[in-house]
C-alpha positions as CSV (number, residue, x, y, z in Angstrom):
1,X,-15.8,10.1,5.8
2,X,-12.2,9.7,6.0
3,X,-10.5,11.3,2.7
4,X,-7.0,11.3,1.8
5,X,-6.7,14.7,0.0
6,X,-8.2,16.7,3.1
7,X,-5.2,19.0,4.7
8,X,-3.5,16.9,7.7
9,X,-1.7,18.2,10.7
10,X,1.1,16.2,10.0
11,X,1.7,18.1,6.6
12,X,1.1,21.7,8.0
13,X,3.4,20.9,10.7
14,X,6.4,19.4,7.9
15,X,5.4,22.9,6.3
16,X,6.3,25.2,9.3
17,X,8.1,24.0,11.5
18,X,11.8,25.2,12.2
19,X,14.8,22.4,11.5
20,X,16.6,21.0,14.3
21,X,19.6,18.7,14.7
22,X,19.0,14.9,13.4
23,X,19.5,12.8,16.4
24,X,21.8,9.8,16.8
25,X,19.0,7.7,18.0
26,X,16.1,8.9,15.2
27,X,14.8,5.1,14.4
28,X,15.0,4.1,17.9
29,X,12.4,6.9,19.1
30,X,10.3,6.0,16.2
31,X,10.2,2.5,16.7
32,X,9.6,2.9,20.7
33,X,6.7,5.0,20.0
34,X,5.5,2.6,17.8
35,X,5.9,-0.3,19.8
36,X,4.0,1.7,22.4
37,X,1.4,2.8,20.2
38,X,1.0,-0.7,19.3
39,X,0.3,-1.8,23.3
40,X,-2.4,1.4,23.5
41,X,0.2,3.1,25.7
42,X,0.7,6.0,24.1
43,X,-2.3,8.1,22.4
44,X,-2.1,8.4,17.9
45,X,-2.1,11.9,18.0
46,X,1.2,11.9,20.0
47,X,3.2,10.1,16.9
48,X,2.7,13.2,14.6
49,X,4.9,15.7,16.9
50,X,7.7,12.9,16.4
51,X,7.2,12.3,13.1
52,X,7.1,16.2,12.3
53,X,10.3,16.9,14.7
54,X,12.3,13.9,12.8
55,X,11.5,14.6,9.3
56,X,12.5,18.1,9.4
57,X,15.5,17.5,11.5
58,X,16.1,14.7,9.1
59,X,14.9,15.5,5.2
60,X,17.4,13.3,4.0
61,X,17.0,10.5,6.3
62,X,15.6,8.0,3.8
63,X,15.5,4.8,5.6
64,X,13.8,6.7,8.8
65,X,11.5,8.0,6.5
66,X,10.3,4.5,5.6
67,X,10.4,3.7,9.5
68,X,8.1,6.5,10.1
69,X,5.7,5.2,7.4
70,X,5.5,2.2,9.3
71,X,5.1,3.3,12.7
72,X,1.8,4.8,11.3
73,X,1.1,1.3,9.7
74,X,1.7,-0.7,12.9
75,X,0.0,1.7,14.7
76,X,-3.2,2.3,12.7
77,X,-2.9,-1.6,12.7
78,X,-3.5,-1.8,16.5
79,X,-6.4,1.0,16.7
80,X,-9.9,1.0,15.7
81,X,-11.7,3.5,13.5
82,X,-11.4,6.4,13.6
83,X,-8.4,6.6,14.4
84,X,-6.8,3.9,12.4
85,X,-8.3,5.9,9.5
86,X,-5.9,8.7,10.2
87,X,-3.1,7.3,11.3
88,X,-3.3,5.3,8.0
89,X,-3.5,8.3,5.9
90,X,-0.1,9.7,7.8
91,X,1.2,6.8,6.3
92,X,0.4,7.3,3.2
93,X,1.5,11.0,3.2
94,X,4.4,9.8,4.3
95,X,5.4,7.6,1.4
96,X,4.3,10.7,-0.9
97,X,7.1,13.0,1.0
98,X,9.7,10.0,0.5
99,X,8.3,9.9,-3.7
100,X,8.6,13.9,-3.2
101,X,11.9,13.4,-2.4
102,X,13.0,11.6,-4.8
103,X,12.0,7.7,-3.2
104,X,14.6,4.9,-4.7
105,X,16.1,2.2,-2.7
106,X,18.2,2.8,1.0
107,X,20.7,0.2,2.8
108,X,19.2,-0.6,5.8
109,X,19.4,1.2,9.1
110,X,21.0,-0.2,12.6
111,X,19.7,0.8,15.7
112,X,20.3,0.0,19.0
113,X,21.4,-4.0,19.6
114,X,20.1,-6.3,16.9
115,X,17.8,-3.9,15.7
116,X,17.7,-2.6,12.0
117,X,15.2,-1.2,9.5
118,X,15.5,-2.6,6.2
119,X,13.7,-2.0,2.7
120,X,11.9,-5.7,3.2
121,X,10.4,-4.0,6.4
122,X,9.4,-1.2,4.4
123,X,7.9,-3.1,1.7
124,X,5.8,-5.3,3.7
125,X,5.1,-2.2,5.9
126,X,3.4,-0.9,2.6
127,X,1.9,-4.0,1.5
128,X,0.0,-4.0,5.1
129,X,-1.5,-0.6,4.6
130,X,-2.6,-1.0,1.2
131,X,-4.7,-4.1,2.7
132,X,-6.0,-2.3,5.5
133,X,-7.0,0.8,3.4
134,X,-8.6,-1.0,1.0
135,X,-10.1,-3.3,3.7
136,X,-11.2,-0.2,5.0
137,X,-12.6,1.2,2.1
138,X,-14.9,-1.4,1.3
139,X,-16.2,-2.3,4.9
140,X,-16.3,2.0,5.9
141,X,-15.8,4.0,2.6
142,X,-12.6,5.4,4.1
143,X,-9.9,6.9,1.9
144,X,-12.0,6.7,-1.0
145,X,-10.6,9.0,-3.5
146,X,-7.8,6.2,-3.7
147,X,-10.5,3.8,-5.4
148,X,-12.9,5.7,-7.6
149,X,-12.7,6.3,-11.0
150,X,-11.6,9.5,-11.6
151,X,-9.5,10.0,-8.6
152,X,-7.7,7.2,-8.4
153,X,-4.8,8.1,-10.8
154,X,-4.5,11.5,-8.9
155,X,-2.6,9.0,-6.8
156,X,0.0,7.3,-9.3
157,X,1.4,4.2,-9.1
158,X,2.2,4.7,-4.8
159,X,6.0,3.7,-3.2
160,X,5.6,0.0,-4.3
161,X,2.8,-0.9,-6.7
162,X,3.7,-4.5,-6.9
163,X,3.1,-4.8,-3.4
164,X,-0.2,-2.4,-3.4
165,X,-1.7,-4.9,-6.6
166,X,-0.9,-8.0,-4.1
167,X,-2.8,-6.6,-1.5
168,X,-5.7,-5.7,-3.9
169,X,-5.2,-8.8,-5.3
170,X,-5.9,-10.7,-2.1
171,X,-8.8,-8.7,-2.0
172,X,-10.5,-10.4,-5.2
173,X,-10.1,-13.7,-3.3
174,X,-13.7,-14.7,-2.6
175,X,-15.5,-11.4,-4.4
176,X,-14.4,-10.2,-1.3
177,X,-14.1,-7.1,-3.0
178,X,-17.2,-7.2,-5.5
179,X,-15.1,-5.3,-8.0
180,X,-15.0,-2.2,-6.4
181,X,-11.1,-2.5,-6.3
182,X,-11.3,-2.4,-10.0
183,X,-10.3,1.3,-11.1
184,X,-7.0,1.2,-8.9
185,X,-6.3,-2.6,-10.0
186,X,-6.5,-1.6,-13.5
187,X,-4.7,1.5,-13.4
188,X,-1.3,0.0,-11.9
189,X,-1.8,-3.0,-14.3
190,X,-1.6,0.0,-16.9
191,X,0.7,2.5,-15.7
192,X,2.9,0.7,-12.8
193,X,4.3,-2.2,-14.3
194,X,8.2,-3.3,-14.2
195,X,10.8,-5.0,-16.7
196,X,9.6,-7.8,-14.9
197,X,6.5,-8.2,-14.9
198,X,5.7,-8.2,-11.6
199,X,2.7,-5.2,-11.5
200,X,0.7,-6.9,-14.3
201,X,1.1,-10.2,-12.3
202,X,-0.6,-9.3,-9.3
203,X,-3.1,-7.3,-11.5
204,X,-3.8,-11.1,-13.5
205,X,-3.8,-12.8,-10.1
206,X,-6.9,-10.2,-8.9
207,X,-8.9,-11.1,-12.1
208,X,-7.6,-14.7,-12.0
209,X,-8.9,-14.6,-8.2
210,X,-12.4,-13.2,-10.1
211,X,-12.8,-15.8,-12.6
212,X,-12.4,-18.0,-9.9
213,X,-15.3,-16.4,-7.1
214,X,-17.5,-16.9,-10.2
215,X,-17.1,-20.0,-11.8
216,X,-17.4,-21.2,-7.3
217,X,-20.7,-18.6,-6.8
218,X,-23.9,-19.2,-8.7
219,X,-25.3,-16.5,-7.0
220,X,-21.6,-14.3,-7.7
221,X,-22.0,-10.4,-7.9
222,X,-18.7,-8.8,-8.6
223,X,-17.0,-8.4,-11.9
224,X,-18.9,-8.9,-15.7
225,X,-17.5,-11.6,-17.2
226,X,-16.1,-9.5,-19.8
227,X,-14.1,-7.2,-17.0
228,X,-12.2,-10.2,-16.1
229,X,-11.9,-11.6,-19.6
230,X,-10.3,-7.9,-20.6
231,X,-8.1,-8.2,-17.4
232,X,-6.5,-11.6,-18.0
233,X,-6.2,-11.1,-21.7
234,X,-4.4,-7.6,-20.9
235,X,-2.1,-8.3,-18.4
236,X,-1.3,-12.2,-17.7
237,X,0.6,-11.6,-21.1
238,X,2.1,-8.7,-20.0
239,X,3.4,-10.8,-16.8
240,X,4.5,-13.8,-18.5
241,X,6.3,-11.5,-21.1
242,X,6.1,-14.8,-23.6
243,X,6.9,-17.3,-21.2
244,X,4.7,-20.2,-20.3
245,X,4.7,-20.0,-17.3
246,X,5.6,-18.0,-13.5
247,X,6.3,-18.0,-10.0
248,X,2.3,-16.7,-10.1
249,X,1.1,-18.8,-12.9
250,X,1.4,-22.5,-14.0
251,X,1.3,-23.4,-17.1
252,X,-2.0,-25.4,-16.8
253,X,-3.6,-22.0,-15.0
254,X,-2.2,-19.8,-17.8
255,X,-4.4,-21.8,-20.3
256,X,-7.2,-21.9,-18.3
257,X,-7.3,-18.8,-17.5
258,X,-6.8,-17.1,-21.1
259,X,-9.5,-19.6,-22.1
260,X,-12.4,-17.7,-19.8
């Protein structure tokens, strides 16, 4: 089984390896390998030389560390298991070298004609591998120590939790999930959330998205009714932040839902 906190080349190499010039075209190589890795032209394995050459030749290279996080996305995207497995756990110890260094925002990144890396990019680049490990997860019982309780704060609240809830979120749709999201769900709900709201949103919208599967499923399996009751008391107020109503939430909803 696939676990995140095993020892990975790609961080023994970062370790070890001697620094080098940063090179002019950095976010071009990484997105050509990815584009190649993408059409099955060029193996996984041969991404973690790159990435290791262009992080230490780069350490303060913010953006192209965000590109490199999502040339393991995109590429563990376009492989099968195995190997999408480990080329989604590059990813994430990617995003945990930008967080080591300090993570924050970047201005985007030009490269080549028409081409640029952009935080957007970056974002949805994150949002896509928090579905697919999760997907993962519950289909394989990959990257496991991200989900189960007691492990999954050793993990914090990740590069964008907003986007992470979402993705868990969208996992709730259906029972698709049957609750075994809960832990990490919960603990950004707690721990992660923003002035705005937004973390506690997404967290409502995955209990919301529960209420739901069981009101539809007389045969539902997934969530007690009083895990989601606890959920949508806790955190739709925390999103609407004594409004009636959100971007997330009507008005009608919010009164349903606090009604379960």
């Amino acid at each position: 089984m696939f676990r995140l906190f095993l020892p990975a080349a790609l961080l023994t190499l970062l370790a070890t390896a001697a620094p080098a010039d940063c090179p002019d075209d950095a976010h071009a190589q990484v997105e050509a390998a990815t584009r190649s890795a993408e059409a099955g032209e060029t193996p996984l394995d041969a991404l973690n030389p790159l990435a290791t050459r262009l992080v230490n030749a780069c350490p303060d290279a913010r953006a192209l560390h965000g590109h490199i996080l999502a040339m393991f996305t995109r590429a563990g995207l376009a492989s099968e298991p195995p190997d999408r497995f480990a080329a989604h756990g590059n990813a994430f110890r990617t995003a945990g070298l930008v967080l080591k260094a300090g993570g924050g925002g970047f201005a985007g990144a030009d490269y080549g004609e028409a081409a640029r890396f952009t935080p957007l990019d970056e974002r949805n680049a994150w949002f896509d591998l928090m579905l697919a490990m999760s997907t993962d997860f519950l289909v394989y019982g990959a990257h496991d120590t991200l989900y189960a309780p007691g492990s999954a704060e050793r993990f914090g609240c990740g590069l964008y939790p907003a986007e992470e809830a979402a993705a868990l979120a969208a996992q709730g749709e259906g029972n698709a999930d049957g609750g075994e999201l809960l832990v990490r769900v919960s603990f950004l709900g707690r721990n992660c959330d923003t002035e705005s709201g937004e973390v506690a949103g997404q967290a409502a919208r995955y209990f919301a998205a529960h209420a739901e599967a069981r009101a539809d499923d007389p045969d539902y399996l997934g969530l007690t009714a009083s895990d989601i009751r606890a959920g949508l008391q806790r955190f739709l107020p925390a999103h609407l932040g004594g409004k009636a109503s959100s971007a997330l939430f009507s008005a009608a909803e919010v009164t349903r839902l606090l009604a379960f």
